[in-house]
C-alpha positions as CSV (number, residue, x, y, z in Angstrom):
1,X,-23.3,-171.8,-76.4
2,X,-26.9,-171.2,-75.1
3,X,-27.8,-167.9,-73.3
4,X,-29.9,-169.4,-70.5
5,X,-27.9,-172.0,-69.7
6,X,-24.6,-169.6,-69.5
7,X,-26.5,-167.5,-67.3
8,X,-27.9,-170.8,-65.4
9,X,-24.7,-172.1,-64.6
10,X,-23.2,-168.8,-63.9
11,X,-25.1,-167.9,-61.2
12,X,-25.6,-170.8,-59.5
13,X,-21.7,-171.7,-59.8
14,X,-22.7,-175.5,-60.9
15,X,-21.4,-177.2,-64.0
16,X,-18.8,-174.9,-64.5
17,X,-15.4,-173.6,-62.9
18,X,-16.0,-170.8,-60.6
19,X,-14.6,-168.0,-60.0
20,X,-12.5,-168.4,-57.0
21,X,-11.2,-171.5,-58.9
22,X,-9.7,-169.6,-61.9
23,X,-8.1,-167.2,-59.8
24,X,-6.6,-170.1,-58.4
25,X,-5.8,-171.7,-61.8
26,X,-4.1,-168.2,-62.6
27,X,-2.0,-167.8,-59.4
28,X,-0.2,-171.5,-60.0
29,X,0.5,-170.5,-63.5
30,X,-2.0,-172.5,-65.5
31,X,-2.9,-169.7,-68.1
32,X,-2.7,-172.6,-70.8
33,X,-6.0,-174.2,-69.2
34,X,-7.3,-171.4,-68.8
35,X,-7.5,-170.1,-72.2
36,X,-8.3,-173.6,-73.7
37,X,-11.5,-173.4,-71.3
38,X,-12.6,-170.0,-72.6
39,X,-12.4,-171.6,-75.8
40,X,-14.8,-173.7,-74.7
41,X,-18.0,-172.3,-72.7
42,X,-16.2,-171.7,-69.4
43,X,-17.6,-167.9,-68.8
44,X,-15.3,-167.6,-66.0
45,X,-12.4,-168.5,-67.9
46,X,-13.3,-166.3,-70.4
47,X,-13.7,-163.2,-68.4
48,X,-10.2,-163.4,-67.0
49,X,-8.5,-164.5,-69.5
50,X,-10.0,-161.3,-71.4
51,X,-8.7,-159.0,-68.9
52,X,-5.5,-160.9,-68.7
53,X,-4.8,-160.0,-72.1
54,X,-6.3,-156.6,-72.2
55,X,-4.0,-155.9,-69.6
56,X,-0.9,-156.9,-71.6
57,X,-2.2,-154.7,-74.2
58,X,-3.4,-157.8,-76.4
59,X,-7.4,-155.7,-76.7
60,X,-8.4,-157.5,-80.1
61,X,-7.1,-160.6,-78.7
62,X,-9.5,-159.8,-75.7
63,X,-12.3,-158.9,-77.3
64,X,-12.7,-162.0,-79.5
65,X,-12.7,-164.5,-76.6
66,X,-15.7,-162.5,-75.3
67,X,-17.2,-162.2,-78.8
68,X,-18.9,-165.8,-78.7
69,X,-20.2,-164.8,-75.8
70,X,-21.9,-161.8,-76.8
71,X,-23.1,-163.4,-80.3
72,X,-26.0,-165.3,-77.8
73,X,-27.4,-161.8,-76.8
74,X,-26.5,-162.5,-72.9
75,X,-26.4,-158.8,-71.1
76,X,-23.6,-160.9,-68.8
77,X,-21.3,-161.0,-71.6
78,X,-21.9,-157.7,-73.0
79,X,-22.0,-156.0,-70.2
80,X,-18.1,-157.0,-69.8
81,X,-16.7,-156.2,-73.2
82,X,-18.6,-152.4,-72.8
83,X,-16.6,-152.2,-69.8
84,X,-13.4,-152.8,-71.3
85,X,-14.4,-150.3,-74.1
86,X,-15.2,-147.7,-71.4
87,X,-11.3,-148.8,-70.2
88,X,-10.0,-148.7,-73.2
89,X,-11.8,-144.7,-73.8
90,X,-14.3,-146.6,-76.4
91,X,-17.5,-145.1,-74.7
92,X,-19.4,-144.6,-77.2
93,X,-18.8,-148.2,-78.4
94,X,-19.6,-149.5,-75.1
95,X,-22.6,-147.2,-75.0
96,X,-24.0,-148.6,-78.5
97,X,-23.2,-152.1,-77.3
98,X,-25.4,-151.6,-73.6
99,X,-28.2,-150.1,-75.6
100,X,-30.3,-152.4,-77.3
101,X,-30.7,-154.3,-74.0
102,X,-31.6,-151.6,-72.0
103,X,-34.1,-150.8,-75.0
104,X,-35.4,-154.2,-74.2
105,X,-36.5,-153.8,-70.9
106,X,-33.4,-155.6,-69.2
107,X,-33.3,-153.3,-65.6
108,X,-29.8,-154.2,-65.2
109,X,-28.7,-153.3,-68.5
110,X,-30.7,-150.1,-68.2
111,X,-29.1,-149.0,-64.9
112,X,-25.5,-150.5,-66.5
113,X,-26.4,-147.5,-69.4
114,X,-27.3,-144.6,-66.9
115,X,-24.3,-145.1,-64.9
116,X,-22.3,-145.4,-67.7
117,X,-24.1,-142.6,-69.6
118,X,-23.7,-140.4,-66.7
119,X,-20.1,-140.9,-66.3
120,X,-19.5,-139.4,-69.6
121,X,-21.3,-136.3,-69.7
122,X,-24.8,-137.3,-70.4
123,X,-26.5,-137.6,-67.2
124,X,-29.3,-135.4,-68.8
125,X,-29.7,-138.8,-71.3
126,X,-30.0,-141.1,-68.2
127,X,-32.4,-139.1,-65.7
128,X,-34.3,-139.5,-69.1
129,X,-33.9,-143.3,-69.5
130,X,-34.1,-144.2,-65.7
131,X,-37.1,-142.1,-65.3
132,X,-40.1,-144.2,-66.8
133,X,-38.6,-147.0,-64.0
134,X,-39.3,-144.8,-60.8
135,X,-41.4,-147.5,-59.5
136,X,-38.2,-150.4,-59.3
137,X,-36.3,-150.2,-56.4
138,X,-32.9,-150.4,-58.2
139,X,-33.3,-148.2,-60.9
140,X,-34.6,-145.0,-58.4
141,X,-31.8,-145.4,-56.3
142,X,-29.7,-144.8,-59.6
143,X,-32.2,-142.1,-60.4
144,X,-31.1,-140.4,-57.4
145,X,-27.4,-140.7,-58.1
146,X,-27.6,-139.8,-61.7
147,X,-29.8,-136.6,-60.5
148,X,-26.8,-135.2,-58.9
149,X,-24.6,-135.2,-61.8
150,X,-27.5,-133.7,-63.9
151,X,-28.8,-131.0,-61.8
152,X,-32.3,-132.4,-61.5
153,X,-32.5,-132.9,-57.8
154,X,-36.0,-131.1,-57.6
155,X,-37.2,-133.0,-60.3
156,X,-36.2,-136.5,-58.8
157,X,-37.6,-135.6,-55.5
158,X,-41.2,-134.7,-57.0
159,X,-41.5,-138.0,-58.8
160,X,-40.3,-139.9,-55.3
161,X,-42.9,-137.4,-53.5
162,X,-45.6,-138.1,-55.6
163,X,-44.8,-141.7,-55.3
164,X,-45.0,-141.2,-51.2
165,X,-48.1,-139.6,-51.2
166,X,-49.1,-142.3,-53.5
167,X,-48.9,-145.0,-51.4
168,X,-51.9,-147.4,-50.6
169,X,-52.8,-149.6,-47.8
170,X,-50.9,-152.9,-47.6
171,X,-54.0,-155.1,-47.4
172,X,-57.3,-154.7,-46.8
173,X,-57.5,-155.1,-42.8
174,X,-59.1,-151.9,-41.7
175,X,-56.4,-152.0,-38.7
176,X,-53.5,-152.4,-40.3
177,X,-51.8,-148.9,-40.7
178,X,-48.8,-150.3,-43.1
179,X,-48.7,-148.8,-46.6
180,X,-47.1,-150.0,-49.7
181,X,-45.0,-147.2,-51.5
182,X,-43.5,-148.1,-54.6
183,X,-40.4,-147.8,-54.9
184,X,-39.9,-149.3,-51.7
185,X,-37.0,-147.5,-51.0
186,X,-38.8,-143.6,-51.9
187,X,-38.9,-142.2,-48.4
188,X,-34.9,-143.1,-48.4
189,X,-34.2,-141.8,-51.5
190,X,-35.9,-138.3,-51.0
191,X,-34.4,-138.0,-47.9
192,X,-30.9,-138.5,-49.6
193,X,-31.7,-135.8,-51.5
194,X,-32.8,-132.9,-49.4
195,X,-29.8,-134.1,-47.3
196,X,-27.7,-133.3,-50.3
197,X,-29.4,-129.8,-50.3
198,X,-28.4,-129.1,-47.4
199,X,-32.3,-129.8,-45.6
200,X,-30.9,-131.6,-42.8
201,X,-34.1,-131.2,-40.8
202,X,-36.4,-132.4,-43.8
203,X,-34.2,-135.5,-44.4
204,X,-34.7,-136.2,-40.9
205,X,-38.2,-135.6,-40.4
206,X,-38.7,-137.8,-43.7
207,X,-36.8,-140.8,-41.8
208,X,-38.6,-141.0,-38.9
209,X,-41.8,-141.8,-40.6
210,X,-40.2,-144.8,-42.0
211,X,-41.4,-148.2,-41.1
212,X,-38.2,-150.1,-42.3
213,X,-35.6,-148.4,-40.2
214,X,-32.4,-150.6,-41.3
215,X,-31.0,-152.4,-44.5
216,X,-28.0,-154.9,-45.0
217,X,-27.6,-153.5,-40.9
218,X,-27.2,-149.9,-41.8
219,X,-29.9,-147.5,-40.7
220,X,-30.1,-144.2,-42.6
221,X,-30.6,-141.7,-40.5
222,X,-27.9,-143.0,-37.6
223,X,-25.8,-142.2,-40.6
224,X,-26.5,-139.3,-41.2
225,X,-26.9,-138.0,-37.8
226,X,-23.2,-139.1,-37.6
227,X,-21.8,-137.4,-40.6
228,X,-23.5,-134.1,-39.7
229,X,-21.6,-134.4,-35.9
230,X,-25.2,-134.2,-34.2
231,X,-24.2,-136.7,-31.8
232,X,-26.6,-136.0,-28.8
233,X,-29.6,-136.6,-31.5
234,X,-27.4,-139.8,-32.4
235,X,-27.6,-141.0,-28.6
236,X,-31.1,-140.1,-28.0
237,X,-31.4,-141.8,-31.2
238,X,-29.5,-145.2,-30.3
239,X,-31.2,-145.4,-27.1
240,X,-35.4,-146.2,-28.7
241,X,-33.8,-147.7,-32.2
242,X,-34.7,-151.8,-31.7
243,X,-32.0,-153.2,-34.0
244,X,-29.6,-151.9,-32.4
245,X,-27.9,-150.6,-35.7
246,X,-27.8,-146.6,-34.2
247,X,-25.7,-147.7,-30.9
248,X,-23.3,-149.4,-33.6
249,X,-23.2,-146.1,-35.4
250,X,-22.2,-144.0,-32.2
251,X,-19.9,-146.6,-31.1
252,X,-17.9,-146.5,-34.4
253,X,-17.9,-142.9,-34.2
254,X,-16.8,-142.8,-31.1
255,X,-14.1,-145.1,-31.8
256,X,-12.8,-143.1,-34.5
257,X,-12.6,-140.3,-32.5
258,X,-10.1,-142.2,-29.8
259,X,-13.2,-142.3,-27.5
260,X,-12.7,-146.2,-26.7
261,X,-14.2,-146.4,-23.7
262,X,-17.1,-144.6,-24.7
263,X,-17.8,-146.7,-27.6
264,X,-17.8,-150.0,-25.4
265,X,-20.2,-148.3,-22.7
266,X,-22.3,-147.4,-25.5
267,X,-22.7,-151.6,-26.2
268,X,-23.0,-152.4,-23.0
269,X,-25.5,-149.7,-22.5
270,X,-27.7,-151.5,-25.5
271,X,-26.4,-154.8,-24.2
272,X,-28.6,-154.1,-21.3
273,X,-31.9,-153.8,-22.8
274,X,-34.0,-157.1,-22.8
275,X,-32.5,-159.3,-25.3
276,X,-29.9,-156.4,-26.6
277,X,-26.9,-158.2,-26.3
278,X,-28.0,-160.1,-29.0
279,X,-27.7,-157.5,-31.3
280,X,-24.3,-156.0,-29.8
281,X,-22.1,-158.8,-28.5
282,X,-20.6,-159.4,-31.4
283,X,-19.7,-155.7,-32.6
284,X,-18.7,-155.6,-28.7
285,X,-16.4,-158.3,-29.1
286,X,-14.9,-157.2,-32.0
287,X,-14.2,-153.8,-30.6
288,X,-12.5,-155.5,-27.8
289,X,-10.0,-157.3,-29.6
290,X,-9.1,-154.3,-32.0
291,X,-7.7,-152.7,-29.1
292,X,-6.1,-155.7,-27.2
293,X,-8.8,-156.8,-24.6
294,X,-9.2,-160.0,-26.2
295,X,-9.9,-161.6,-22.6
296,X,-13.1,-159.3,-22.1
297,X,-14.2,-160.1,-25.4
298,X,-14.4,-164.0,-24.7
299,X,-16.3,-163.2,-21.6
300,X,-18.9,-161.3,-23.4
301,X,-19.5,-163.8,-26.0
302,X,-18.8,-166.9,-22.9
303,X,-21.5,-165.0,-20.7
304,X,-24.1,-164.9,-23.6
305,X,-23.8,-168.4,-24.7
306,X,-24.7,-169.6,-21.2
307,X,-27.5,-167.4,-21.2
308,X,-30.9,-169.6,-21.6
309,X,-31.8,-169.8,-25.0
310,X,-28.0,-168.3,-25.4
311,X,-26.2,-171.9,-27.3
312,X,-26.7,-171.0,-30.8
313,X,-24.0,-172.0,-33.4
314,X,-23.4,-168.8,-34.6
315,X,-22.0,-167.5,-30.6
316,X,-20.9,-170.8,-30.0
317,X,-18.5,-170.0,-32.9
318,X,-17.7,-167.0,-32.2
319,X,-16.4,-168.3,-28.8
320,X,-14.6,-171.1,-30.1
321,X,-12.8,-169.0,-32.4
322,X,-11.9,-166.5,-29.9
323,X,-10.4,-169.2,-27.5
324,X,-8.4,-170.4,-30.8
325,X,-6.9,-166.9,-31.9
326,X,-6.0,-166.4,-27.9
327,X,-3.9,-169.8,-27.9
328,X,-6.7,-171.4,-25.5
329,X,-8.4,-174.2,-27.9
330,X,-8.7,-176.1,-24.7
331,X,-10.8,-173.8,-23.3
332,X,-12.8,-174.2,-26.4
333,X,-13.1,-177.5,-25.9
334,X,-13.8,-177.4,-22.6
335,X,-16.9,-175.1,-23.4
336,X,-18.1,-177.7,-26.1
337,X,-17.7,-180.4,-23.5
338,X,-20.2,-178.5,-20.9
339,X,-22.6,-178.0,-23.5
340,X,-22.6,-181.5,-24.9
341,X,-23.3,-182.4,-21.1
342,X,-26.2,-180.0,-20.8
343,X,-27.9,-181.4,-23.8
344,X,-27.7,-184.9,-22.8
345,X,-24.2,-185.9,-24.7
346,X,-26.2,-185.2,-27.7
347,X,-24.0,-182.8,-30.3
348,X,-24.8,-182.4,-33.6
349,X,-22.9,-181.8,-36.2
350,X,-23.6,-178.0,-36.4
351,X,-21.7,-177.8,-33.0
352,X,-19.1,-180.9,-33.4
353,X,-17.1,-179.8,-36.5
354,X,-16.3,-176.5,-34.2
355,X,-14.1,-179.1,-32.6
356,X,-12.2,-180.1,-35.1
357,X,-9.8,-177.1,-35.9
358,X,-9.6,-176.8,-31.9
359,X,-8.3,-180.6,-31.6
360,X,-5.9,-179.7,-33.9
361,X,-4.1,-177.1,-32.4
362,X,-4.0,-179.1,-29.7
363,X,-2.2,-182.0,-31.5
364,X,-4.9,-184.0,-31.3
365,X,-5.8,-185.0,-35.2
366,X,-6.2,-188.2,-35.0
367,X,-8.1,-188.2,-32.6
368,X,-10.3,-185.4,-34.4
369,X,-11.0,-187.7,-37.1
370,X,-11.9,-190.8,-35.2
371,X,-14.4,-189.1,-33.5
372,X,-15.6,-187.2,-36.7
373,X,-15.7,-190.9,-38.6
374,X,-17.9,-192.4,-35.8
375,X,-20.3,-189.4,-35.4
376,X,-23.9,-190.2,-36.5
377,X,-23.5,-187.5,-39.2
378,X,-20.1,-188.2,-40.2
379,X,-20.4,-190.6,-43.3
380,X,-22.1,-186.8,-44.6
381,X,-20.8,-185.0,-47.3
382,X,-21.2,-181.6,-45.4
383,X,-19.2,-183.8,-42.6
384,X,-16.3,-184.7,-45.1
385,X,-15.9,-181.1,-46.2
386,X,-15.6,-180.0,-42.7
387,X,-13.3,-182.8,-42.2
388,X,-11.5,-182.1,-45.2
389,X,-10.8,-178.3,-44.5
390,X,-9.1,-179.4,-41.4
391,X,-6.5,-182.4,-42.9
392,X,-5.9,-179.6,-45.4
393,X,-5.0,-177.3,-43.1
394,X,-2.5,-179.6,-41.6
395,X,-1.0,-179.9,-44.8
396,X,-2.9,-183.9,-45.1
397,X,-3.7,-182.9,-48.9
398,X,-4.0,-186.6,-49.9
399,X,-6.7,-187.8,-47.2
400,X,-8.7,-184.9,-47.9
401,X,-9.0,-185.7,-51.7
402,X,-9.7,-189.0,-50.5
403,X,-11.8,-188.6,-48.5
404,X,-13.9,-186.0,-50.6
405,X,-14.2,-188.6,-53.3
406,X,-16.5,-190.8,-51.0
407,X,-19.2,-187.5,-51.8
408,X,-18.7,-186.5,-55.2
409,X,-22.0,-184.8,-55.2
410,X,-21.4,-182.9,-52.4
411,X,-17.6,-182.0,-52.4
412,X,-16.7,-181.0,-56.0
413,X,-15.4,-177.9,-55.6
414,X,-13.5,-178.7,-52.4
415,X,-12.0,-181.5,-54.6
416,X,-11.1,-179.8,-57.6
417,X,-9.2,-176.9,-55.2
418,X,-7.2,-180.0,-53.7
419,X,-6.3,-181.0,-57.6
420,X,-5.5,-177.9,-58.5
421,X,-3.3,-177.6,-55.8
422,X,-2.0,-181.2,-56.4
423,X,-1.3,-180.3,-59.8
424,X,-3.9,-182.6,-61.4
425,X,-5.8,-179.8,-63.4
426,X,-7.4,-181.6,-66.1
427,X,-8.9,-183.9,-63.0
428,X,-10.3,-181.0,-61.3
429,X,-11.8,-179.6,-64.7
430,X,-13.8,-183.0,-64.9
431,X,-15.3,-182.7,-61.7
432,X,-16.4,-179.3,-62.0
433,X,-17.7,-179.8,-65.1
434,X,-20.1,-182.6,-63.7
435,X,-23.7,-182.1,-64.0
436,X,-24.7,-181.2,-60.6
437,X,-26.5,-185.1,-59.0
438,X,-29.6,-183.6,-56.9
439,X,-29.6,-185.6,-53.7
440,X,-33.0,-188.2,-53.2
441,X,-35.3,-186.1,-50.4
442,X,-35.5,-188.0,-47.5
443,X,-38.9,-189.4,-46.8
444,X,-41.0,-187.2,-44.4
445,X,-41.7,-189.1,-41.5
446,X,-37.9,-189.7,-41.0
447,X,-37.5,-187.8,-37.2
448,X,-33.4,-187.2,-38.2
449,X,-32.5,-186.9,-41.4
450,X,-28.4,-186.4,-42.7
451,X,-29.7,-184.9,-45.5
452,X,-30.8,-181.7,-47.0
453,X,-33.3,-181.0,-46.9
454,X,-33.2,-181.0,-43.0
């Protein structure tokens, strides 16, 4: 075994049986596969089949499946058997292990051995370790954690000031007033702290002079506003934020409190604002159907995606979806059929295979797949596994193997889950196991291409 190409294949899930896949293999009761394939450079296998046995109490057992593994020096691998040695109260082994990788520079091995330092008395250790990395992103925000545990708040928050005051101009136009602070995250960070202080007004004075206000579609200081009950500041807040990410916050609080009505005025409220709804409909929707008003929340999502501009896949979805879990998939068609007519009877693919599931519950299968089979994209292998999810879920196991088998480069995992299922392991093994076949680029002066890239 070769450490790049473990690490290659595990994160791009190619050549190899994935995760999702062994589970799989697990649940039907093939543990005799499974542990053949750890034997064998399946990483995947490996890893579960270690915890299986670590589990039944079989620990030397588990550790020696990982040990090849580890002998190529991938953090991956060792990173696993020191978290079974923290399980099994082995710190200090699994300490020993994670060190020489942190030693050599590997940032996720180094914030592995803070956390895990931390966790066992030594948070002194990792302030220590983490501290020369103040500039990464990653390793500050563990900074920050690991402060807490340590007592060294004040100290963490003078290397993320100094790195504040640090910042310089993010190019060289005389006009632009963006910085570049490094870690990127150091206004956050310091504001986390003197939150955890108790300096509510400094944390929220350092948050508004952020210029990212929102990450992964959390904004910090909606947040926090919420957890310290200062809901008037949380309105005023949620009525100048542009993501819309502070009306969220004050709806979900306002939902938790039993305030239901307040929460959906509060969307509609945002919804209001030039090209709001876009950021609230779906949350809005949502809402709506968590508390049985599944008939407003269509006509929130019908109403923007008959908006101009309004037709996107993504709401289109959303509607069809809605019209299915409400028993209407004819209304869902219906709504596919009058946008098909707007555009012309043009439909492409992104917006026919929403039919599909909604052709079935109406009975109409067959038809489904004729119509899927003569579509210009159809012969596609994105079209097959769309086509294939469907027959499956109408318990047609057997056409959607075979017809997965027409694109083996673009439906090997959806095959291999059908095997599994059919019983034909050793079949689905082979095909995952298949070096992944690049598709040819289509030539550029091709105006409609079935192809990636599109």
């Amino acid at each position: 075994m070769d450490a790049a190409d473990l690490d290659y294949r595990a994160r791009t899930l190619t050549g190899c049986i994935p995760p999702t896949l062994v589970a799989r293999l697990l649940e039907l009761g093939h543990e005799r596969e499974v542990e053949l394939q750890a034997g064998r450079g399946e990483w995947y296998c490996a890893l579960e089949w270690a915890r299986l046995l670590a589990s039944r109490g079989r620990r030397e057992q588990a550790s020696e499946v990982l040990a090849p593994y580890v002998a190529t020096q991938w953090w991956t691998a060792a990173r696993a058997t020191a978290e079974l040695l923290e399980e099994w109260d082995r710190a200090e082994e699994a300490i020993a292990l994670s060190r020489p990788y942190a030693a050599a520079g590997d940032r996720a091995a180094v914030h592995f051995l803070a956390r895990l330092l931390a966790r066992h008395g030594r948070s002194h250790e990792a302030f220590t370790l983490l501290r020369p990395g103040i500039g990464d992103w990653f390793l500050a925000a563990c900074l920050v954690d690991v402060a807490a545990a340590a007592d060294l708040d004040e100290q963490a928050a003078a290397l993320l000031q100094a790195r504040v005051e640090g910042a310089v101009p993010a190019c060289s136009d005389p006009d632009c007033d963006n910085v570049r602070i490094e870690p990127s995250n150091a206004i956050d960070l310091l504001a986390a702290i003197r939150e955890r202080q108790g300096r509510i007004e400094d944390a929220i004075a350092l948050l508004r002079t952020r210029k990212v206000t929102s990450v992964n579609g959390r904004d910090q200081l909606a947040d926090l506003l919420a957890r310290h009950d200062r809901l008037a500041d949380l309105r005023t807040y949620a009525a100048t934020e542009h993501h819309g990410h502070a009306a969220q916050r004050l709806a979900e609080v306002l939902e938790e409190r039993g305030d239901v009505e307040g929460a959906i005025a509060v969307h509609r409220t945002y919804g209001a604002t030039p090209d709001g709804m876009w950021q609230v409909a779906v949350p809005l929707s949502e809402l709506l159907v968590r508390h049985g008003r599944r008939d407003e929340a269509i006509e929130v999502i019908r109403t923007l995606a008959e908006r101009p501009g309004g037709a996107e896949d993504w709401i289109v979805h959303t509607l069809c979806t809605l019209y299915a879990d409400d028993g209407r998939p004819q209304d869902g068609l219906a709504h596919l059929d009058a946008l098909k007519a707007r555009r012309e009877g043009r439909e492409d693919w992104d917006f026919f295979w929403m039919r599909l599931p909604l052709m079935a519950r109406c009975g109409r299968l067959d038809e489904a797949i004729e119509q899927a089979r003569a579509h210009p994209e159809g012969d596609t292998w994105y079209a097959a596994r769309g086509l294939a999810h469907v027959l499956t879920e109408a318990g047609r196991d057997e056409e959607a193997a075979a017809l997965l088998d027409r694109h083996p480069s673009g439906g090997g995992p959806s095959r291999a889950e059908l095997l599994i299922d059919q019983g034909r392991v050793e079949e689905a093994v082979r095909i995952l196991q298949e070096p992944p076949v690049k598709p040819p680029t289509p030539a550029r002066d091709d105006p409609f291409s079935t192809e990636p890239p599109f």
